[in-house]
C-alpha positions in Angstrom: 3.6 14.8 -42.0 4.3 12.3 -39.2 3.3 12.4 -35.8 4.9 12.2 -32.6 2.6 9.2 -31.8 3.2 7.6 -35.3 6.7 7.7 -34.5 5.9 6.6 -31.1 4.7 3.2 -32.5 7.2 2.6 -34.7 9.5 2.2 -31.5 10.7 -1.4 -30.6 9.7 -2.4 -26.9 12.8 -3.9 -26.4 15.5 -1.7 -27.3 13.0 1.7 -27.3 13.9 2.8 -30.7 12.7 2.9 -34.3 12.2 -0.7 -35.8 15.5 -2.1 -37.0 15.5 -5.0 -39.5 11.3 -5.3 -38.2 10.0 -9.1 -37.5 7.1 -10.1 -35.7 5.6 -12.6 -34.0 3.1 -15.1 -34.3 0.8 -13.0 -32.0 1.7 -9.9 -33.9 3.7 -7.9 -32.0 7.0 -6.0 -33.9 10.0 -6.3 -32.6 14.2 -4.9 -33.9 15.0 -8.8 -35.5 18.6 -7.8 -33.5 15.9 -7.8 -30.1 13.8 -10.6 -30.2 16.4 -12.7 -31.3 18.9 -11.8 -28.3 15.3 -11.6 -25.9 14.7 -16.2 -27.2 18.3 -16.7 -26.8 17.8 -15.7 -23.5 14.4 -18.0 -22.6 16.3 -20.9 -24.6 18.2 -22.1 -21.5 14.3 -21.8 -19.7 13.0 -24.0 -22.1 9.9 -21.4 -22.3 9.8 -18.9 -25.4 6.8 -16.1 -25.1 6.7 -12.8 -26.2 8.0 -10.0 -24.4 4.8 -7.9 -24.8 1.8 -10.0 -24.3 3.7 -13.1 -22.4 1.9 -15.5 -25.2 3.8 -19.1 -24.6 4.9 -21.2 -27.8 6.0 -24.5 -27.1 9.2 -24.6 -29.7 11.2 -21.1 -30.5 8.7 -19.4 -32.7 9.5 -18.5 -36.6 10.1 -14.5 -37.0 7.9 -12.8 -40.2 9.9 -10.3 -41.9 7.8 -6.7 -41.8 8.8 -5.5 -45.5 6.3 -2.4 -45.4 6.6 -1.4 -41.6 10.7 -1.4 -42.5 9.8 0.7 -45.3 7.7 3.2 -43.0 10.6 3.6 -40.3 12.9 4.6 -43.3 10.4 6.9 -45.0 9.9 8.6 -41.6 13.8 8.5 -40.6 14.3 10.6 -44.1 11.5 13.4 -43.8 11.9 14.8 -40.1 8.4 15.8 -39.1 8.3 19.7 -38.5 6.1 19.2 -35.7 9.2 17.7 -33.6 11.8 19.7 -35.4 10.5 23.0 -36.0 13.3 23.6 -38.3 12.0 25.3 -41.8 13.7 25.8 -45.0 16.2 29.0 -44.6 15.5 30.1 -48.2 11.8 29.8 -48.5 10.5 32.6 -46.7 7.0 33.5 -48.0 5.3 30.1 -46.7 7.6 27.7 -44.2 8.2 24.5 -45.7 10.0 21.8 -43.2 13.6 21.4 -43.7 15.1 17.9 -44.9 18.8 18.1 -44.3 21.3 20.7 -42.7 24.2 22.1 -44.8 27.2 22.3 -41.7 29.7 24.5 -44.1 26.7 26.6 -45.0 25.0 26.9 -41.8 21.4 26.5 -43.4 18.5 24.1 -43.7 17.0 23.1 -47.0 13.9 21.9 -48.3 14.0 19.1 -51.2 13.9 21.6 -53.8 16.7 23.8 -52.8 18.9 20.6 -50.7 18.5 19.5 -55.1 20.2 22.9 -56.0 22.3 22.8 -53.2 23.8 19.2 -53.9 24.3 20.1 -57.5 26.7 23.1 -56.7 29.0 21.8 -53.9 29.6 18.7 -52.0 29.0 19.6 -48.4 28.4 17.7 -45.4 24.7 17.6 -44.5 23.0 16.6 -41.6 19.3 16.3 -40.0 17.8 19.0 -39.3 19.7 21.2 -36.3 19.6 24.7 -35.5 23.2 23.6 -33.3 25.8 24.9 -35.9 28.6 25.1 -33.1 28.4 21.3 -31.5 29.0 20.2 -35.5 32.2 22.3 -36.0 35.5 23.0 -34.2 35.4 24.7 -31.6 39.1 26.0 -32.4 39.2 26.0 -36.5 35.4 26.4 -37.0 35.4 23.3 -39.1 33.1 20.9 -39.3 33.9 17.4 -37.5 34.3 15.1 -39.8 37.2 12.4 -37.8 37.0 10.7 -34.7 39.7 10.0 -32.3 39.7 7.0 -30.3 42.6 7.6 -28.0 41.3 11.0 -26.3 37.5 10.3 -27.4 36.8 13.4 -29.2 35.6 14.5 -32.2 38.7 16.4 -34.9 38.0 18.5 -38.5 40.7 18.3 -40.9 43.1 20.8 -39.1 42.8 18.7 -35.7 44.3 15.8 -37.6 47.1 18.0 -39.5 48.7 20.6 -37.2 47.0 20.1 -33.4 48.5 17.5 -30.8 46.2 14.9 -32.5 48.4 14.9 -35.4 50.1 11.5 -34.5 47.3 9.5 -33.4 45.0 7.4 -35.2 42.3 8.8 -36.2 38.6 7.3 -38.1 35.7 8.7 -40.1 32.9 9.8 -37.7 30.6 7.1 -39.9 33.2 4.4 -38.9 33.4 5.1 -35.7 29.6 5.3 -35.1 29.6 2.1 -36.7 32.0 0.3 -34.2 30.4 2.0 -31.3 27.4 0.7 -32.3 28.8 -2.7 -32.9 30.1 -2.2 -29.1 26.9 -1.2 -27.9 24.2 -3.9 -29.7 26.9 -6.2 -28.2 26.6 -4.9 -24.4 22.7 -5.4 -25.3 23.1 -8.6 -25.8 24.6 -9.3 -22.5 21.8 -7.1 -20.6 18.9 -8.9 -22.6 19.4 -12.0 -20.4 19.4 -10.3 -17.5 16.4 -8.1 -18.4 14.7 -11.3 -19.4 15.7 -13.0 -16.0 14.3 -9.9 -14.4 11.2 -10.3 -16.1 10.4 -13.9 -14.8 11.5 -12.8 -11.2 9.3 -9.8 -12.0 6.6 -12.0 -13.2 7.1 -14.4 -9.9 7.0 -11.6 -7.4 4.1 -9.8 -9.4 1.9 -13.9 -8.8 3.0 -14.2 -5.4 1.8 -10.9 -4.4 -1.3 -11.6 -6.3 -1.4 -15.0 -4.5 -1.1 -13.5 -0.9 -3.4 -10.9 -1.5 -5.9 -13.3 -2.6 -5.2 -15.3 0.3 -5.5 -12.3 2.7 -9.2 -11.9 0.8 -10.3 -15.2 1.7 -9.0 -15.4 5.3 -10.5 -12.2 5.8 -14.1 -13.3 4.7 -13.4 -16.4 6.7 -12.8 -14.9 9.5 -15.7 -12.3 9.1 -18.1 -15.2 8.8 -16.1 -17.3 11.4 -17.5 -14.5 13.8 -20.8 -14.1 12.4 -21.1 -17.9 13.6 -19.7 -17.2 17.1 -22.6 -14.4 18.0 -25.1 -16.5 16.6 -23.5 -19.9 18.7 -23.2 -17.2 21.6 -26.9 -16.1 21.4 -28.2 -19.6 21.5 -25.9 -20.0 24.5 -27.3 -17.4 26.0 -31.1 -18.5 25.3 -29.9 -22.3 26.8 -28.7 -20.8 29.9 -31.4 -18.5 30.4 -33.9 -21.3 29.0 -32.6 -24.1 31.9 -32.6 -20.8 34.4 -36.8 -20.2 33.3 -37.5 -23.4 33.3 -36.0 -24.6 36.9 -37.8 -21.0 38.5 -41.5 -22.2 36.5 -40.4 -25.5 38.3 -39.7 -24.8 42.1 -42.3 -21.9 41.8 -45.1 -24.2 40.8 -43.9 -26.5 43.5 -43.5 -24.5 46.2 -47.1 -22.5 45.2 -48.6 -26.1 46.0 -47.1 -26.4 48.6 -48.3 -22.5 50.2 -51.5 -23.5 48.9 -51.6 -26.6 51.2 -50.2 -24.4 53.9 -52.6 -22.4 53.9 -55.6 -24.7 54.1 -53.6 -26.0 57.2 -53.3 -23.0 58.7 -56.7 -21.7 57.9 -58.2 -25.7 59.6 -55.5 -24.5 62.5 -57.4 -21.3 63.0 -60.7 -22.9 63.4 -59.5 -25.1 65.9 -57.8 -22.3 68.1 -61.4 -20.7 67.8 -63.1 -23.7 68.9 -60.7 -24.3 71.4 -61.1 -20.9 72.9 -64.8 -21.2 72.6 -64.8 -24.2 74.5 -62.6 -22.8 77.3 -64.9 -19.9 77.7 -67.7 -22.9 78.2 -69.8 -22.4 81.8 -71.6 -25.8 81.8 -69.8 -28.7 82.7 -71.8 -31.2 81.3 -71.7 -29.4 77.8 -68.0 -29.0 77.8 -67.7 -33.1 78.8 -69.6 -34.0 76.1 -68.3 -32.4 73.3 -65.3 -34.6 71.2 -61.8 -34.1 72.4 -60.6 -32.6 69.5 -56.9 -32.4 71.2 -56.6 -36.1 70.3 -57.7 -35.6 66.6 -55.3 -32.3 66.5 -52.3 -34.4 67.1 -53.2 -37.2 64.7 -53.4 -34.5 61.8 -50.0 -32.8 63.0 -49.0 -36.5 62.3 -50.3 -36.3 59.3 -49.0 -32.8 58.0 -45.2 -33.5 58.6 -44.3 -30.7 60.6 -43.2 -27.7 58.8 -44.6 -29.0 55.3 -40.9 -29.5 53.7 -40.2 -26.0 52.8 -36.3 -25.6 52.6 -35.0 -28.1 51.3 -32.1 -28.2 49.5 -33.5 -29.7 45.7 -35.9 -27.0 45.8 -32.7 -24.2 45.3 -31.9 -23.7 41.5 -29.4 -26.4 40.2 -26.7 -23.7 39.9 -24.5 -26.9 38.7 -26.9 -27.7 36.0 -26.8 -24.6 34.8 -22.9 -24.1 34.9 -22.6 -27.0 33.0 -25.2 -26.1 30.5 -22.7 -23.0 29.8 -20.1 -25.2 29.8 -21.4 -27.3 27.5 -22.3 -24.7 25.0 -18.8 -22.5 25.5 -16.9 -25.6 24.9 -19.3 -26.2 21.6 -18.3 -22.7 20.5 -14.4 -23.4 20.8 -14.7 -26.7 19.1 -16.2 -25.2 16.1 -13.7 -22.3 16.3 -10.6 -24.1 16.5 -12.1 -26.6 13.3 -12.9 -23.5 11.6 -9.4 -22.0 11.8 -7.7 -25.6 11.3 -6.1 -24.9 14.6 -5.6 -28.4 16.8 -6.4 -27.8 20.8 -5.9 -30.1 23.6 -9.1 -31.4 25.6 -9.7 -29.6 28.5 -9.8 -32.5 31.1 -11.9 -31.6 34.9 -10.5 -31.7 38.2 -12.1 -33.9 40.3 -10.6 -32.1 43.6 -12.8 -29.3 42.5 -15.6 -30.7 41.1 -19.0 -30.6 43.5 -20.3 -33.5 44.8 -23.3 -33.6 43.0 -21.3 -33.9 39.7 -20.6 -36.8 38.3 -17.1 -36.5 36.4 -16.8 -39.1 33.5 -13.4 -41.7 33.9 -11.5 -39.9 30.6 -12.5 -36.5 32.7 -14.5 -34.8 29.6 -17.9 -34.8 30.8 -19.6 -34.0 33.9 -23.1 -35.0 34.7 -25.6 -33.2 36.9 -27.1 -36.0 40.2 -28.7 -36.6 42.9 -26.9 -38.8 44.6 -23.5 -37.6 45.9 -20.7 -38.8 44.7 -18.2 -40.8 47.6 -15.4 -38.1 47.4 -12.5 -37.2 50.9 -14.1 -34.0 52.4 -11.1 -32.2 51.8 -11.1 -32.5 47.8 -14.8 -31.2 48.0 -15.5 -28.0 45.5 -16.5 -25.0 47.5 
């Protein structure tokens, strides 16, 4: 007893029926000979055969293998109905169901191949597959069986149809005949859709890449991009450390600087504050000829004061921090970070070119304005073009 999965690979891909006329390929696939022939007509004009299952490629129209035994298998299981599908039994055997072979239409029963045997030797009816539809076989108005067709008002006569009814006059065929010729029209009108199918197929088949192609693109950009950033914190943090860096180091340099320089005050003042004292001393002195013959220390006071400098130097201006320096230290490093950006993302950016109007006089701008330079010496710009 066949299966409905049995049955469901004896099915042609192409066409979704049973095997007709069964060939196959080099690759081994089956296909109706009627199919694959129209399906390499079709890739002919393409210059491409493949098969229509597995997409194998053969460089000249492949040979077709004639499938004896599958063909034999498609007609076995075309002549014994399986009972699973049908469910129709034998009408006369009653004690044990035995699956019905053929359909008697006159006799409205269903026969096993022992009694369809008895039946065929005793009268020549029309049989069928299995059916339990008695009424779609016969007349609907004689209660006939249909055994004509009738092309001009497409419907199916019995023998009284075609004798006394209005279909009388026309021209009327054998229901076998008939089938025939609409099959004939309909493995025709295949052949005309197999090209388009297979045209489908390859536009199909294009689409199906392309999508696969963009989405492997969109994979890519989207790891690039991931590590594109990963690279920007890590550029942003060592940015970060510069600016702090050139911040630490020009505080450990001015501190250091100006704790010498408190250090030296304070000796002076600490020397000035001994002199008041013996100054005040002295002034408190009764004795003239003591107070004559000590040193004038007012003369050696104003040598050292001479000596000193005045207010030691605190204030000036190179002992602020370099706020330029350290501008252009993030500068430097934010315009690093857009470089490799804009290489990474093969994206093409102008150069950012400086303003010398706005540019502080202490920086020195380069002539093709793309660097600036931290100095010392100001730079010989008008007043009114001076940064703020």
């Amino acid at each position: 007893m066949a299966s409905a999965n049995l049955r469901a690979e004896l099915d042609c891909s192409i066409c979704l029926s049973l095997y007709t006329d069964p060939v196959s390929l080099r690759c081994g696939h089956n296909f109706c000979r009627f199919c694959i022939v129209s399906a390499l007509d079709a890739q002919e004009a393409a210059g491409v055969y493949s098969c229509p299952d597995c997409r194998e490629e053969y460089p000249e129209r492949p040979a077709l293998e004639k499938k004896k035994k599958l063909e034999n298998i498609v007609e076995s299981l075309s002549a014994q109905p399986d009972m699973e599908e049908t469910g129709i039994f034998c009408t006369y055997c009653t004690k044990s169901p035995v699956p019905a072979m053929r359909t008697c239409l006159q006799c409205e029963v269903s026969l096993c191949d022992d009694h369809l045997m008895a039946h065929n030797k005793s009268v020549d009816h029309i049989l069928t597959e299995p059916t339990r539809s008695f009424g779609s076989k016969k007349c609907s108005l004689h209660k006939k069986v249909l055994e004509y067709y009738c092309p001009q008002d497409t419907v199916c006569l019995c023998v009284s149809c075609c004798l006394v009814s209005e279909h009388k006059e026309h021209q009327v065929e054998l229901l076998d005949v008939a089938s025939e010729k609409k099959k004939k029209k309909l493995r025709k009108y295949m052949e005309e859709l197999n090209p388009q199918k297979a045209k489908v197929d390859r536009r199909l088949q294009n689409m199906q890449d392309r999508q696969r192609n963009i989405q492997e693109k969109a994979s890519d950009k989207r790891k690039n991009v991931r590590k594109l950033f990963m690279d920007i914190k890590e550029q942003l943090e060592m940015a970060e450390k510069k600016a702090l860096s050139e911040i630490s180091r020009q505080e450990e340099k001015i501190v250091s600087q100006i704790s010498d320089l408190i250090k030296k005050l304070e000796i002076e003042e600490d020397e000035l504050s001994r002199k008041i004292r013996h100054v005040e001393e002295m002034c408190h002195v009764t004795d003239p000829i003591r107070l004559l013959q000590e040193s004038d220390i007012t003369e050696c006071g104003r040598g050292d004061d001479e000596d000193t400098g005045g207010d030691g130097g605190e204030g000036r201006s190179e002992d602020d921090l370099d706020e330029v320096l350290i501008s252009l230290t993030l500068h430097r490093s934010m315009r690093d970070i857009v470089t490799n950006v804009t290489s990474e993302l093969g994206l093409h950016v102008p150069d950012i070119l400086l303003d010398e109007d706005t540019a502080h006089r202490c920086v020195k701008i380069s002539e093709d304005l793309k660097t600036a330079t931290s100095t010392e010496e100001e730079q010989n710009r008008p007043e009114s073009r001076e940064g703020s």
